[in-house]
N, C-alpha and C positions, 0 to 999 in steps of 0.2 A: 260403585264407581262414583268418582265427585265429577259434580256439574260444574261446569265453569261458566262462571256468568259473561259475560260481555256488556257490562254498565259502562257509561262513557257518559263523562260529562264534556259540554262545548266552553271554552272560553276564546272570546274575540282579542287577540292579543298585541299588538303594535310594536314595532322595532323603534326602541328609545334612538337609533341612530339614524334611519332613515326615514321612518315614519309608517314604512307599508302595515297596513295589518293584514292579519288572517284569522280563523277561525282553527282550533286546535282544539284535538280529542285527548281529553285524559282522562285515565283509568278511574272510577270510583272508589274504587278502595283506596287509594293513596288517599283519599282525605277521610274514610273510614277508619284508616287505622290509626289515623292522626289524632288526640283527643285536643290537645291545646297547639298557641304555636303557630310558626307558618311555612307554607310550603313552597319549597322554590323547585321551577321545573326549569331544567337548561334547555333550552330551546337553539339546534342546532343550526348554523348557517343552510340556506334554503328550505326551509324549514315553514319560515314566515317571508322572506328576501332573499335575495340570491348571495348577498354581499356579506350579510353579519349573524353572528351570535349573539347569545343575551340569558339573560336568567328573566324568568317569569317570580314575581312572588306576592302569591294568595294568602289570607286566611283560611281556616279549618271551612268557613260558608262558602268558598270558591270564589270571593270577592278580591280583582285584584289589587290589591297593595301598593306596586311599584313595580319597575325593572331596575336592574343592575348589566350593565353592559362588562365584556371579558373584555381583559385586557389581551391576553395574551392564552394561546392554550397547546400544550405540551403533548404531545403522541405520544414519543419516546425521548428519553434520556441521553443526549447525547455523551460521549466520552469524552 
């Protein structure tokens, strides 16, 4: 049987739009499996704020980087 770990790193994250922060669990292995590089996590409306979306983005150390705010985000395809 494989063990499944449950490691979780904290990063304290801020909405580049309205400023709230919060605090936000991510997986260890995503920067495990990462050797070089950065990693962006999309960080969903309510999430951090009730109002917006955003991309998170770290380095490999979990240092973050920067955000990138969505312009725009697509469900489905309309016809």
């Amino acid at each position: 049987m494989i063990k499944m770990e449950s490691e979780f790193t904290s990063l304290r994250v801020e909405c580049p739009n309205c400023g709230e922060t919060k605090l936000i669990k991510i997986p260890l292995s995503v920067y495990s499996n990462k050797r070089f590089g950065l990693v962006k996590i999309k960080v969903p409306q309510g999430a951090v704020c009730q109002n917006h979306q955003f991309i998170v983005i770290t380095d490999t150390k979990q240092n973050i980087i920067g955000y990138e705010t969505i312009d725009i985000s697509i469900s489905k395809l309309a016809e």
